[in-house]
C-alpha positions in Angstrom: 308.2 33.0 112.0 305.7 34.8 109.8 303.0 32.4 110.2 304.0 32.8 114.4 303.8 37.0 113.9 300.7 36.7 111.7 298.6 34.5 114.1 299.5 37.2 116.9 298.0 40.1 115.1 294.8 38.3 114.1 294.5 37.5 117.7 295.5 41.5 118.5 292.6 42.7 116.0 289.9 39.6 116.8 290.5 41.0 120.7 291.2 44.6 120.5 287.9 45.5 121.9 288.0 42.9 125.0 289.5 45.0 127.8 291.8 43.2 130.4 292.6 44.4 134.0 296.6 44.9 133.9 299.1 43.8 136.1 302.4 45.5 137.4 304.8 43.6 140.3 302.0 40.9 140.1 299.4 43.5 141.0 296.3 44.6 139.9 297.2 48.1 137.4 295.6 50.0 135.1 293.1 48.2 132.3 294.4 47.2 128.8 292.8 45.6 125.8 294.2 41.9 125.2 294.3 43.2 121.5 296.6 45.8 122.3 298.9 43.3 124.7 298.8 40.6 122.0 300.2 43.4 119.7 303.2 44.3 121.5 304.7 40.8 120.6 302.9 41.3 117.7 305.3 44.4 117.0 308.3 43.2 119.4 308.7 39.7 117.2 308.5 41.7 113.9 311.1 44.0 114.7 313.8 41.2 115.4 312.4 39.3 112.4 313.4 42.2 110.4 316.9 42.6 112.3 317.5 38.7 111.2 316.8 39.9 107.7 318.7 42.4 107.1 322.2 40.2 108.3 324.4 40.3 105.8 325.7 36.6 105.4 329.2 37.0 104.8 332.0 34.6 102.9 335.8 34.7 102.0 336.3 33.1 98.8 337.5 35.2 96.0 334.9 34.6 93.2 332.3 33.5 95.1 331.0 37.2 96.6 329.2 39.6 95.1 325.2 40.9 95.7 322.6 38.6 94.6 320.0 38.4 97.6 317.7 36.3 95.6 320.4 33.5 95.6 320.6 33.4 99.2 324.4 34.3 99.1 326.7 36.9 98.3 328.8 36.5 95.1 330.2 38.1 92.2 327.9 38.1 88.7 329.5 41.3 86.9 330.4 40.0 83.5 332.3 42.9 81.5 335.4 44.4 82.7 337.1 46.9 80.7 340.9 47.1 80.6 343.3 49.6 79.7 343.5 48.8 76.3 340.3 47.2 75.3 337.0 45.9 76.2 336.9 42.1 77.0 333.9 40.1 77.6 335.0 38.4 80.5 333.9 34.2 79.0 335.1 35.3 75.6 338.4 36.8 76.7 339.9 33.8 77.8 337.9 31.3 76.4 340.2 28.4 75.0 343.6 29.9 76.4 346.1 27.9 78.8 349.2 28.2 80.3 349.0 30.6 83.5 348.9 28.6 86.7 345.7 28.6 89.1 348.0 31.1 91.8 348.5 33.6 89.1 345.2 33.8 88.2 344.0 34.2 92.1 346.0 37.0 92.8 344.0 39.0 91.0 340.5 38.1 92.0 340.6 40.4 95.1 340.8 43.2 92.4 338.2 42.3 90.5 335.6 41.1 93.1 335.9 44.8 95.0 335.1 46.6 91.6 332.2 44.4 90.7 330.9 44.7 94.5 331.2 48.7 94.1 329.0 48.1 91.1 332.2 50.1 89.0 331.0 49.5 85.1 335.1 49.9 84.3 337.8 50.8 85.5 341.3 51.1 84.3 344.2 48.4 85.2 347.2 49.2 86.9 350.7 50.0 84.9 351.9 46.9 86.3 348.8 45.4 84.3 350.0 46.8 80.9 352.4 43.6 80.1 350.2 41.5 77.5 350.5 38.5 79.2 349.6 39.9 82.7 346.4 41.5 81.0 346.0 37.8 80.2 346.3 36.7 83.3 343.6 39.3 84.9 341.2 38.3 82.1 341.2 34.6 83.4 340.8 35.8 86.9 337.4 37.7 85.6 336.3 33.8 84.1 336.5 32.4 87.0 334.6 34.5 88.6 332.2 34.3 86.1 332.7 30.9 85.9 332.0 30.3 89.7 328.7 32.5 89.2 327.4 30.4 86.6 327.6 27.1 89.0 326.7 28.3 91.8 323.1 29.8 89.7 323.2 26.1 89.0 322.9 24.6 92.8 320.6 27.3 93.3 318.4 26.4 90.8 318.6 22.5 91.2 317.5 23.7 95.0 314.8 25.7 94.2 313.3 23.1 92.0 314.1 20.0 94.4 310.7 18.8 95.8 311.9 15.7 97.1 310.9 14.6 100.5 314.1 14.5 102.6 314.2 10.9 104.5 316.2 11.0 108.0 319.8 9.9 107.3 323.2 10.4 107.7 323.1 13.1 105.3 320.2 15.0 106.6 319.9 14.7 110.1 320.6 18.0 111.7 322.6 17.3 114.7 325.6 16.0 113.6 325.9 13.3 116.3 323.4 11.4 114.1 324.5 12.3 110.7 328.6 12.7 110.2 329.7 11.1 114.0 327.0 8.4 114.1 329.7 6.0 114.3 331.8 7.4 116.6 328.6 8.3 119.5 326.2 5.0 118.7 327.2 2.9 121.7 324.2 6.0 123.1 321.7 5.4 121.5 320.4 2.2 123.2 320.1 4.4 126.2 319.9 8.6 125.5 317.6 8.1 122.4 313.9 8.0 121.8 314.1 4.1 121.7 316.5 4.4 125.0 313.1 6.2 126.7 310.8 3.9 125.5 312.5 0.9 126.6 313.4 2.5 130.2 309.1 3.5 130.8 308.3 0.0 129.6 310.9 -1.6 132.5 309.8 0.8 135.1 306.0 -0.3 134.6 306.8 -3.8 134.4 308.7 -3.9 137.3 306.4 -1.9 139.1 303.3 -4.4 138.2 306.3 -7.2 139.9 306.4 -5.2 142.6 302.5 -5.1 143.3 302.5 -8.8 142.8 305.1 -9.3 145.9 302.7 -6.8 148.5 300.9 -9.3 150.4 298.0 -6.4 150.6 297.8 -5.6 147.4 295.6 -8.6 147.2 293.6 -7.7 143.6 297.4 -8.7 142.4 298.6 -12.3 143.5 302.2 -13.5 143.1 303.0 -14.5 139.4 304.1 -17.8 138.9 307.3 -18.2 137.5 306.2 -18.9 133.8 304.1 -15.3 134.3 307.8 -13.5 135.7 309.7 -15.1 132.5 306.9 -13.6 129.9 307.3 -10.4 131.7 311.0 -10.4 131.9 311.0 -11.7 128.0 309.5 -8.3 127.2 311.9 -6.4 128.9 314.9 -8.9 127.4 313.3 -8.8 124.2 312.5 -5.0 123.3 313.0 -3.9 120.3 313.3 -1.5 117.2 309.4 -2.5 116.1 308.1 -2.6 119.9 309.3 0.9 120.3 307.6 1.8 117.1 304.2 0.1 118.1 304.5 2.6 121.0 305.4 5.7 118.8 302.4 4.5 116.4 299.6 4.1 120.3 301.4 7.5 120.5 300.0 9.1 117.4 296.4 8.3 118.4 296.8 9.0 122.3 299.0 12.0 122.1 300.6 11.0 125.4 303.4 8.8 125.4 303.0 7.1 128.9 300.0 6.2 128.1 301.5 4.8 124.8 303.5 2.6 127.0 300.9 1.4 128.8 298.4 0.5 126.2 301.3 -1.0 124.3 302.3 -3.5 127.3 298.1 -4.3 127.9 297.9 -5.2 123.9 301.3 -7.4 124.5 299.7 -9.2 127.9 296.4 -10.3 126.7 297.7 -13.6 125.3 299.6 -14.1 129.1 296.5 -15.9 131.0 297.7 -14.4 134.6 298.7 -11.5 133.8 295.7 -10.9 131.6 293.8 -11.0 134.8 295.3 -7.8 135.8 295.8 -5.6 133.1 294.8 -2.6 134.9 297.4 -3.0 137.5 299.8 -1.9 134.9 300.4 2.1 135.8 298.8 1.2 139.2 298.6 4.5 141.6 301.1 6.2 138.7 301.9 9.5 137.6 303.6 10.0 134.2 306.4 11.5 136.1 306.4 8.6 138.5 307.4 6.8 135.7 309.5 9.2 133.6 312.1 10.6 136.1 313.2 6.6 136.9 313.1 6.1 133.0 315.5 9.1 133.0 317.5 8.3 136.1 318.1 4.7 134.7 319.2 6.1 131.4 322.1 8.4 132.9 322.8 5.4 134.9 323.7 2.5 132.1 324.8 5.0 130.1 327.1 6.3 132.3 328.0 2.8 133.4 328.5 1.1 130.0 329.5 3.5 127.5 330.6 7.0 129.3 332.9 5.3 132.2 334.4 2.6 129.6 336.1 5.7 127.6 337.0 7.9 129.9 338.9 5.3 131.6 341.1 4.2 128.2 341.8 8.3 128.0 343.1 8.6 131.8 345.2 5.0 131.0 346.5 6.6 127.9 347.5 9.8 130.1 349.1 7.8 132.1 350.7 4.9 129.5 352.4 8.6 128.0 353.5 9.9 131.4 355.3 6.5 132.2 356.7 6.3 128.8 358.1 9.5 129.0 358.9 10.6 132.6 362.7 11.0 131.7 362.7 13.0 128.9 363.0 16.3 130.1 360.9 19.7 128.5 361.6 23.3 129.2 358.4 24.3 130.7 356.6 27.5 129.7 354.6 30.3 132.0 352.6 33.2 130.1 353.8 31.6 127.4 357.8 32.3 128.1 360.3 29.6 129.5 360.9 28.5 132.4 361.4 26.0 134.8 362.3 22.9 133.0 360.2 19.9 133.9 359.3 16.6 132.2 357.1 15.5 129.4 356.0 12.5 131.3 355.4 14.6 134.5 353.3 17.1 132.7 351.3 14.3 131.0 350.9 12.5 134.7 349.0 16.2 136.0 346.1 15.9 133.3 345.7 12.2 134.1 345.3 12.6 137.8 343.4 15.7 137.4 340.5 13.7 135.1 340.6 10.5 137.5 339.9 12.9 140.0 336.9 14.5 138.2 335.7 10.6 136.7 335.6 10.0 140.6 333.6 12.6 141.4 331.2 11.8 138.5 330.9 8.0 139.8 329.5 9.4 143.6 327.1 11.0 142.2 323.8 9.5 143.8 321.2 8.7 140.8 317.8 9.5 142.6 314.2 8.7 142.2 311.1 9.3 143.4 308.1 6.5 143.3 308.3 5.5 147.2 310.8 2.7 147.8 310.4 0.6 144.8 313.4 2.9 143.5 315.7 1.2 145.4 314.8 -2.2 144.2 316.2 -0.2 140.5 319.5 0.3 142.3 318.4 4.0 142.1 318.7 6.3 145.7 315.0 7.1 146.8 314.5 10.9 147.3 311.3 11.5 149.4 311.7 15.1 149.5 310.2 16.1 146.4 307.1 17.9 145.0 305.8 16.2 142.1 308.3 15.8 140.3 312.2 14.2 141.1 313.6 17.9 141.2 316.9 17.2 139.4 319.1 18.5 141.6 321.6 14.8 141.7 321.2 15.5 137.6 322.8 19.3 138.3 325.0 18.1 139.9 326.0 15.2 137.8 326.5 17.3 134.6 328.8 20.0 136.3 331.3 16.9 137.6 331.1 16.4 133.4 332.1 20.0 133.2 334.6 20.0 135.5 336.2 16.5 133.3 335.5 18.6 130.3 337.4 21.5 131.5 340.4 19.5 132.1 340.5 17.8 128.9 339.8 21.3 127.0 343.2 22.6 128.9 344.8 19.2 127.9 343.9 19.6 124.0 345.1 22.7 124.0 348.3 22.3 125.6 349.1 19.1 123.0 347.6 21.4 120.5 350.5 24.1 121.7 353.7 21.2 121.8 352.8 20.4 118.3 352.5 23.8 117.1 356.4 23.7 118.8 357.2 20.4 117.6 357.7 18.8 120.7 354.9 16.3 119.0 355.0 14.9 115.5 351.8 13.2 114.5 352.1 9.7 112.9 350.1 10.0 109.2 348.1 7.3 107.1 348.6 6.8 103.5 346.1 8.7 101.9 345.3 10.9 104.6 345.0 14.7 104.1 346.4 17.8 106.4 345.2 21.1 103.8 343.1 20.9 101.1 346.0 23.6 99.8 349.0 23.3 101.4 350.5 19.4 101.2 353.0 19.9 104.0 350.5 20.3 106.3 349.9 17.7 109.0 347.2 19.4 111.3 346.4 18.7 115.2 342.5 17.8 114.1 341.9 15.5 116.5 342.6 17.5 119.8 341.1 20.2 117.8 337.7 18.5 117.3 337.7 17.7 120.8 338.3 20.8 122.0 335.1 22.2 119.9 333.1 19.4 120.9 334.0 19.8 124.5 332.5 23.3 124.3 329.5 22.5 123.1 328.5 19.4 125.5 329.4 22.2 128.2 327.1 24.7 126.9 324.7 21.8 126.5 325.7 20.7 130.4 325.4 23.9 131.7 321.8 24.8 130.4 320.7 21.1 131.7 322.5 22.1 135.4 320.9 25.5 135.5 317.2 24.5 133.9 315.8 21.4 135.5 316.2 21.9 139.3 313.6 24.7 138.8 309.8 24.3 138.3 307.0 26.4 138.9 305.3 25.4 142.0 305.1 21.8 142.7 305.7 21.5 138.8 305.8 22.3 135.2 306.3 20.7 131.9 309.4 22.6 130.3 311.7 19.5 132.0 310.0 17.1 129.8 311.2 18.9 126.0 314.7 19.5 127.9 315.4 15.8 129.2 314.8 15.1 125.6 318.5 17.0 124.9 320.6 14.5 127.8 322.2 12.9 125.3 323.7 15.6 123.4 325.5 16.7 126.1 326.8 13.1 126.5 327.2 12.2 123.2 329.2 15.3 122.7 330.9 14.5 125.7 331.8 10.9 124.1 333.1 12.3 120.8 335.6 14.7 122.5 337.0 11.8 124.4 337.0 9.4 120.9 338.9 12.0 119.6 341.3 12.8 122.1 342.4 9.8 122.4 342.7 9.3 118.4 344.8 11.7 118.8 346.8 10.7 121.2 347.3 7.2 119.4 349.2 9.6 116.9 351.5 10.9 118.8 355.8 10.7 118.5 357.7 12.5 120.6 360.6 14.5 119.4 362.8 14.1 121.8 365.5 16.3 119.4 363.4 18.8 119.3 363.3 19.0 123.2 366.3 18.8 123.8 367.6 21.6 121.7 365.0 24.0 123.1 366.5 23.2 126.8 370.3 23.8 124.9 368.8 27.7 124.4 367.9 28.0 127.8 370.5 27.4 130.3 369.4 31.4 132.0 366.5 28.6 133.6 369.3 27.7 136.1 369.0 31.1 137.6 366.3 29.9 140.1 368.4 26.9 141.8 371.6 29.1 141.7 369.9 32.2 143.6 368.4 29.9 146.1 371.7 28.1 147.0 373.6 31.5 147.2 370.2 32.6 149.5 370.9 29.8 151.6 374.8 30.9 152.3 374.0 34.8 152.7 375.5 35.8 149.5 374.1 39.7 149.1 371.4 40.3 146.7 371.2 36.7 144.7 367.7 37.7 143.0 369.6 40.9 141.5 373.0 39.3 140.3 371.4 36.4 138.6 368.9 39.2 137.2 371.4 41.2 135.9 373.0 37.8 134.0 370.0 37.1 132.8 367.5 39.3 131.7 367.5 40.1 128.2 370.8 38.5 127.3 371.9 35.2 125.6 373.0 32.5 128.2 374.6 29.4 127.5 376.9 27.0 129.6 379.8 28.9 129.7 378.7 32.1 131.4 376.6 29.8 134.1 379.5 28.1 134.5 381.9 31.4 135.2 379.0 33.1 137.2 379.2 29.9 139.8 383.0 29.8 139.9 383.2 33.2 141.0 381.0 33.1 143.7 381.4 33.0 147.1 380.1 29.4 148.0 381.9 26.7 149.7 382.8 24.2 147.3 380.4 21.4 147.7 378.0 23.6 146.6 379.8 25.1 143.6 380.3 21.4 142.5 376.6 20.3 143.0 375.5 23.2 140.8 378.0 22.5 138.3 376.1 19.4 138.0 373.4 21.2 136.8 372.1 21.4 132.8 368.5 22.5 132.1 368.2 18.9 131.2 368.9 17.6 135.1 366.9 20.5 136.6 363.4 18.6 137.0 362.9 18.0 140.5 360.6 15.6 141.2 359.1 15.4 137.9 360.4 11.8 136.4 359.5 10.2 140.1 355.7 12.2 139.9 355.5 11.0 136.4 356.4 6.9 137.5 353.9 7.3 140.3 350.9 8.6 138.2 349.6 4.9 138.4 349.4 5.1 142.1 348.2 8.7 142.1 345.4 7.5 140.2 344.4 4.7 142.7 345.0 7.7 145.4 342.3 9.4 143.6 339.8 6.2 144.4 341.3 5.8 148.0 344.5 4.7 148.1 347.2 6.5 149.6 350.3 4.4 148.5 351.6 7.6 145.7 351.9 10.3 149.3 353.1 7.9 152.0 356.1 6.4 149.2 356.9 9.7 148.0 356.8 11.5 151.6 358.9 8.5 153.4 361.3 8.9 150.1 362.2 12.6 150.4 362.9 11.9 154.7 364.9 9.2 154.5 367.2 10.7 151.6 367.3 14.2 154.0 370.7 14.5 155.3 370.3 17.5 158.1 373.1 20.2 158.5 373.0 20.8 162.4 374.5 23.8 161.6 372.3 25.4 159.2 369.2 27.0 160.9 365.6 26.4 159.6 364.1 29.8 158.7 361.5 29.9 155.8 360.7 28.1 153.0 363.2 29.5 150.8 366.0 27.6 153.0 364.1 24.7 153.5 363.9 24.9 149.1 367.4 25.5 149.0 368.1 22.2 150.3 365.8 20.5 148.6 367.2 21.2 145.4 371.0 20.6 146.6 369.7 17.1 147.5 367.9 16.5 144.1 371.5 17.7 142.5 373.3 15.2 144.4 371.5 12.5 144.3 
């Protein structure tokens, strides 16, 4: 940033004689210098260079805060404290002494670190303080602060004087995806990398010099025979690791990587006898971009294909493996975050399963588009003739916002599951060894939906700035898509590693069925709805009120449900069906949504076997009342829910 700030004022002061027409709205304005417009971002950068300084970096970790700039973070270093009685070096004070337990000692840290951040030489300790062995307590609490200072001079010190080269690994790359969840996001790499580029340019030019061959007027290029086609295909089949690093190494000399590619496949001809002929055929009538937005398209399209699709498909059968497996057990459901109408665990599970199939559907009609004449087709790619010189990215807009839309979805799901374990609806199946807090052992925390939910944030952002920056470009184009389709596959990989985890955490997942059930034991006042609507259907005055007034505020249990129904006005079919009732029966159509969710997934690709079943079910099971007229929903619901309690 300083070397960036200090290049723009030598160009200010080298230029801040050499006057410049200004420009307002585009417009010709009054003169300037270009000195004196090089110095406004001169200024403008310095300013927020300054604001960065001046941040305070903050921690919270008793011991380890304090003031000491020059170690680059903020901890405690005072090493005298006086007490009420006498003046202890903080080391020497507790040097050699055990007995008080690590707890003890942290309660009074807090103290101390305030008074050392205040810069307080001494102070005096509380009367609670006076009790020998509490004094002795407090004095340990000043060594480990002390204690902590001394270490972490250490680190900083071993830092400062570490003048190692830093190779690319695990441990040092800076996107996490290639350092801690390498192993989790790999199956990418062969397609959203560097190499994945590579690989993709050196394919599009081959089978573009194929093409040529097959034009009977492209005459300067004659059909290859097929020993010519297998070489060719052989460099395509045979790609690897070292090729792609030949090309980065053409690169470093060229300083344009297309051109790489080409040099690299002329150098690996030359031994070929026909194709030797007609080496200059390779990048034939080409742009780079001719070449780089099929490269691209055919990336999103295997990786998509044989890595994204593959994943998302075990998540949605997992969705709908739970739904199945639990579409009778029965869940008090919860809106703004209070109960209500019970439903089922298996039918709440079948709703996030649909939902993604619907979205991985949308994602797989995307069109993958290309511009380079018809040859794109022969890719299995969708030619876009309406272009300017570059493919303009719309298909990859609108690709990534279908991965925002599935992203969405799963981001409601992990923190829904995230919720039910926080009730214990959920207990998570452990792994010897395994640990929940580094503090508190009990502990068995929902990590998994909660890394997926915090990658799924950040492929959105990533998705979102991809959606919004490539479809434009200055005039018939620009260059900034070329840096950005670099960042593809963090969005994906991202993407990949919030699904991983989901489902990890899924595969840990026991219902407590106990647990459940007890919660729908506390809430029998859920039966209101059904009751009101029944006594709706038979004219009993103000239903919504009476139920209201039973309800609100007041512990409700079987009993009083049962004494409110017997003393209502209702013929006696109807009082007998809603005796039927518990919070656990009161699911509607939950446990038969929940069986279905296979076929409402294939309804989702174009069957329609889960509407016309369920439909046909409900009409045939209808008995009509010829005496009952049909006036509103509310009377049509009525019945609905008598015939769910009698059958």
């Amino acid at each position: 940033m300083d070397k960036l700030i200090k290049a723009l004022c030598t160009l200010a002061k080298d230029n801040a004689h050499v006057s410049m027409l200004s420009r307002t709205h585009g417009q010709p304005a009054s003169p300037t210098t270009l000195g004196k417009e090089m110095s406004v971002f001169a200024v403008r950068l310095s300013r927020e260079r300054q604001a960065i300084s001046q941040v305070e970096i903050m921690g919270k970790f008793a011991g380890a805060v304090g003031n000491y700039p020059q170690f680059c973070l903020f901890y405690a270093g005072y090493a005298k404290i006086w007490c009420s009685r006498t003046l202890r070096e903080t080391k020497g004070a507790y040097e050699g002494k055990d007995g008080f337990e690590w707890q003890q000692v942290h309660l009074y840290q807090p103290c101390v670190i305030n008074l050392i951040n205040k810069k307080t030489p001494s102070f005096r300790t509380p009367t609670s303080l006076y009790h020998h062995q509490q004094q002795q307590r407090f004095s340990n609490a000043c060594f480990q602060i002390s204690r902590r200072e001394s270490v972490l001079k250490k680190v900083v010190k071993m830092s400062k004087d570490d003048s190692r080269e830093y190779e690319l690994s695990s441990l040092t790359a800076l996107s996490p995806l290639d350092g801690r969840y390498w192993g989790k996001v790999k199956d990418l790499a062969p397609y959203m990398s560097e190499y994945g580029l590579i690989y993709f340019r050196v394919l599009v030019e081959i089978k573009w010099l194929l093409k040529l061959s097959q034009i009977p007027e492209v005459t300067e290029v004659p059909n290859f025979s097929e020993e010519a086609q297998s070489f060719l295909q052989g460099l395509i089949d045979g790609f690897s690791m070292d090729d792609a690093l030949e090309v980065k190494n053409i690169e470093k000399v060229t300083n344009h990587d297309v051109k790489a590619v080409e040099y690299f496949l002329k150098q690996k001809c030359q031994s070929q006898p026909e194709i030797a002929k007609v080496l200059e055929f390779f990048h034939f009538a080409c742009t780079s971009e001719d070449i780089n937005n099929l490269a691209h398209a055919l990336m999103l399209k295997e990786a998509i294909n044989n890595v994204m699709f593959p994943v998302m498909d075990k998540l949605i059968k997992a969705l709908c493996t739970l739904a199945k497996d639990n579409a009778h057990v029965s869940m008090l459901s919860r809106t703004h975050g209070q109960p209500a109408s019970p439903t089922t665990l298996g039918k709440e599970m079948s709703v996030f399963a649909v939902r993604l199939s619907r979205e991985r559907q949308a994602i797989s009609q995307v069109e993958i588009m290309g511009k380079f004449a018809e040859f794109v087709t022969s890719l299995g790619l969708s030619f876009n003739p309406y272009v300017t010189q570059i493919e303009t990215h719309d298909y990859m807009a609108t690709l990534f916002y279908a991965f925002i839309r599935f992203n969405n979805i799963l981001i409601d799901f992990d923190r829904d599951l995230w919720g039910y374990i926080s009730l214990a609806y959920f207990k998570q199946i452990t792994k010897a060894g395994e640990i929940g807090s580094s503090t508190m052992p009990h502990k068995v925390n929902p990590i998994d939906f909660e890394n997926s939910e915090g990658n799924l944030g950040k492929a959105n952002e990533d998705l979102s700035f991809l959606s919004m920056k490539l479809p434009i470009s200055r005039w018939q184009r620009d260059l900034t898509d070329s840096t950005v389709l670099r960042n593809m596959g963090g969005g994906l990989g991202h993407s990949l590693l919030a699904y991983k985890s989901a489902l990890q955490g899924i595969g840990k997942l026991q219902v407590n069925e106990a647990r459940l059930s007890d919660d729908l034991n506390h809430a029998w006042e859920v039966l209101a709805e059904p009751i009101q609507t029944v006594m709706r259907r038979y004219g009993v005055p103000e239903p919504y009120e009476k139920l209201k007034e039973l309800t609100r505020g007041k512990t409700v249990n079987n009993e009083s449900i049962r004494e409110f129904i017997l003393g209502l006005e209702l013929p006696e079919e109807a009082k007998a069906n809603l005796l039927k009732l518990t919070p656990h029966s009161y699911v509607g159509a939950a446990v038969e949504l929940a069986r279905n969710v296979d076929a409402a997934v294939n309804l989702v690709n174009g069957k329609k076997e889960m509407i016309g079943s369920v439909s046909f079910r409900f009409v045939v099971s209808f008995k009509c009342d010829p005496s009952v007229t049909w006036k509103g929903s509310a009377v049509f619901r009525s019945l609905l829910l008598e015939l769910v309690i009698a059958n």
